[in-house]
C-alpha positions as a Markdown table, in Angstrom:
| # | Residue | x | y | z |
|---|---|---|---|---|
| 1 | Unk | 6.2 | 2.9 | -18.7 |
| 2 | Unk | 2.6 | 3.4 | -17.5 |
| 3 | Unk | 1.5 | 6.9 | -17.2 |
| 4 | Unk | -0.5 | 8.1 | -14.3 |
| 5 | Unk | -3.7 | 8.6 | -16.5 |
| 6 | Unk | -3.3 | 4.6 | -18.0 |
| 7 | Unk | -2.9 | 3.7 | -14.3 |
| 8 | Unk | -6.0 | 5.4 | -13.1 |
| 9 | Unk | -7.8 | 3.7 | -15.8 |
| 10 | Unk | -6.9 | 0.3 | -15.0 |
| 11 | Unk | -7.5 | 1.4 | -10.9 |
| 12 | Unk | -10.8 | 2.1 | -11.6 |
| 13 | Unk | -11.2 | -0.8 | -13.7 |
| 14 | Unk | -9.5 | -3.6 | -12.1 |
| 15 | Unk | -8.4 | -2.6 | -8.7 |
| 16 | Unk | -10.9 | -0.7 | -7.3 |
| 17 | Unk | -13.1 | -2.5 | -4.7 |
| 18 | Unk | -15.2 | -0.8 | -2.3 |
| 19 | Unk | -14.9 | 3.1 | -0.8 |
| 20 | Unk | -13.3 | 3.7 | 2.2 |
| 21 | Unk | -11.7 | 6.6 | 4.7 |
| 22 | Unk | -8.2 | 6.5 | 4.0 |
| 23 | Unk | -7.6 | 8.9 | 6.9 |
| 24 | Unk | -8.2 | 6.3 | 9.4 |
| 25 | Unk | -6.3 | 3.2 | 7.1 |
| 26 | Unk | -3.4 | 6.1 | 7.4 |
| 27 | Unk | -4.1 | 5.9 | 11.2 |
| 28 | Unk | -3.4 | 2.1 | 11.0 |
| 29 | Unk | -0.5 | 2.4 | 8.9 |
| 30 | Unk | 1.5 | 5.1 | 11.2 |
| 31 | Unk | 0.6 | 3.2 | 14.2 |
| 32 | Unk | 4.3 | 3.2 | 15.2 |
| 33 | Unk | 5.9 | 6.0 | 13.3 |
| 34 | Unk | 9.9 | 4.9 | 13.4 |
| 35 | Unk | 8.1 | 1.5 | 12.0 |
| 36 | Unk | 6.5 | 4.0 | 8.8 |
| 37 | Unk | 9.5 | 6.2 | 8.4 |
| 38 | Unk | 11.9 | 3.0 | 7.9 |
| 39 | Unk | 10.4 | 2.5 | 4.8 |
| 40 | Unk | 11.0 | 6.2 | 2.9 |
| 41 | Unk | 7.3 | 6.5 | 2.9 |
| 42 | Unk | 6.3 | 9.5 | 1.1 |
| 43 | Unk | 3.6 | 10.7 | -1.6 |
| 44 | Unk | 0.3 | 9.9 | 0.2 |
| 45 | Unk | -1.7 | 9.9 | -2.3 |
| 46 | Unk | -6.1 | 9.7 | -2.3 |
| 47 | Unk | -7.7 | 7.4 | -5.3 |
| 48 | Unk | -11.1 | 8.8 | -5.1 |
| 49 | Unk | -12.7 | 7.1 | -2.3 |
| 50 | Unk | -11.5 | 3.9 | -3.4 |
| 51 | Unk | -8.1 | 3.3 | -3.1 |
| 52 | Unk | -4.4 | 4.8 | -1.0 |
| 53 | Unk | -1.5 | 4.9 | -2.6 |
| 54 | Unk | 2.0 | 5.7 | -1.8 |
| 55 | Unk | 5.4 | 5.9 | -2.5 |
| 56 | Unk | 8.3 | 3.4 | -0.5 |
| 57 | Unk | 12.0 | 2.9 | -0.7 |
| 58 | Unk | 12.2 | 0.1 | 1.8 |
| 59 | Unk | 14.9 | -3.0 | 1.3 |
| 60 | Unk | 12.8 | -5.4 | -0.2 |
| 61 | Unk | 10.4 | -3.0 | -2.7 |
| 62 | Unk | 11.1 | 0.2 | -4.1 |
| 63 | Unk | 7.9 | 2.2 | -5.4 |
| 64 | Unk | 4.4 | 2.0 | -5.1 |
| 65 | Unk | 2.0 | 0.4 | -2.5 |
| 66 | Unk | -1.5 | 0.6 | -3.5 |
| 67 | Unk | -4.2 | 0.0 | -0.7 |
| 68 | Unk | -7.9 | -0.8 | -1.2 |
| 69 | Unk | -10.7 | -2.5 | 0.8 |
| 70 | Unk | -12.5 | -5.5 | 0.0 |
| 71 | Unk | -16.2 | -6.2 | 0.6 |
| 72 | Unk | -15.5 | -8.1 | 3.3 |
| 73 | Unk | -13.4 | -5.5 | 5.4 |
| 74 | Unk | -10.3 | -6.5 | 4.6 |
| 75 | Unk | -7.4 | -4.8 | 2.9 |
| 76 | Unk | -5.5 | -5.9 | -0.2 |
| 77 | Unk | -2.3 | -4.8 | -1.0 |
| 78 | Unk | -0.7 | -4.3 | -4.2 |
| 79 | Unk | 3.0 | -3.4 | -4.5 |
| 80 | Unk | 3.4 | -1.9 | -7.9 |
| 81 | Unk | 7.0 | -0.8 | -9.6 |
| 82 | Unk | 8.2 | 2.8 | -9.4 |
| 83 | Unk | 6.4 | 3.9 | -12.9 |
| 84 | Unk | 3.0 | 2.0 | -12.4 |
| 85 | Unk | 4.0 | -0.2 | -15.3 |
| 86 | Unk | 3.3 | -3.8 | -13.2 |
| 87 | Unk | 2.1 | -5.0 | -9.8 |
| 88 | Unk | 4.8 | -7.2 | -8.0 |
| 89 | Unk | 3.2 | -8.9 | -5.2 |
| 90 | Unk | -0.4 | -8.4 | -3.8 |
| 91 | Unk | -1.5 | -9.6 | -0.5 |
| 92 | Unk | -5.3 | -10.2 | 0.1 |
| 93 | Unk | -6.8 | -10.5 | 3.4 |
| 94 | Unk | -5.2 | -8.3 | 5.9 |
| 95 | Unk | -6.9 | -6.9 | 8.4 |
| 96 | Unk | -6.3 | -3.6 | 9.8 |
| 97 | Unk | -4.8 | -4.3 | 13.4 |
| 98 | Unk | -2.0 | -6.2 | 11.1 |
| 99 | Unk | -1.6 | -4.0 | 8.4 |
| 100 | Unk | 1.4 | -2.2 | 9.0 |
| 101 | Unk | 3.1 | -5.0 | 10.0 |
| 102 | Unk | 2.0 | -6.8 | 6.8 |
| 103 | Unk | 3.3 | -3.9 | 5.3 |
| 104 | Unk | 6.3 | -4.2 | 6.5 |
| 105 | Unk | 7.4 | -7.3 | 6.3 |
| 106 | Unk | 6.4 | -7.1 | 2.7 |
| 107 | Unk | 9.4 | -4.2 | 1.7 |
| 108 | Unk | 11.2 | -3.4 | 4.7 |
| 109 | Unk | 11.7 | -6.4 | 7.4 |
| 110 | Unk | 14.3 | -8.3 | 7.7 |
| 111 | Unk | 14.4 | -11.2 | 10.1 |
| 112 | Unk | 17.6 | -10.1 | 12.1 |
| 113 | Unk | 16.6 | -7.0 | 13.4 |
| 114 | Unk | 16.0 | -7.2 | 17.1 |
| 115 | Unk | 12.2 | -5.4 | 18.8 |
């Protein structure tokens, strides 16, 4: 188990890319609310200026998605394990107008449901 110090450490070491407002990349993310709540999304949580976390309980992942920006304005996504103790998928590249759906069809989608 990682503890939230050892994890803020390695953020700031390895993860951390460029500062952003993670109001409005909470804007993105809540663009369709039922789409957000699906996933048991809870624990916003501000990394300085440089990264979003928070807390899932969707069908494919359970705990942690960590959100930062890249230098070339594009979000990656790391989906860590409940106690911070390894990342289990990241997805690079994602811009904004796709991130929730990336989002979700990273730990909630499945390809029966019906829009």
């Amino acid at each position: 188990m990682c503890n939230k110090t050892d994890f803020y450490e390695k953020f700031k070491t390895e993860f951390a890319q460029r500062p952003f407002d993670q109001n409005e990349t909470l804007l993105w993310l809540n663009r369709n609310k039922i789409i957000t709540m699906s996933w048991g999304f809870n624990s916003p949580t501000s990394l300085d200026e440089h990264g979003l976390m928070f807390k899932v309980n969707g069908h494919h992942h359970k705990g942690w998605v960590l959100v930062t920006l890249a230098g070339n304005d594009t979000y990656t996504l790391r989906f860590l394990s409940a106690q911070f103790k390894e990342t289990k998928a990241k997805i690079t590249e994602v811009y904004c107008d796709v991130l929730q759906e990336t989002v979700d069809n990273a730990i909630e989608r499945i390809e029966s449901y019906s829009v």
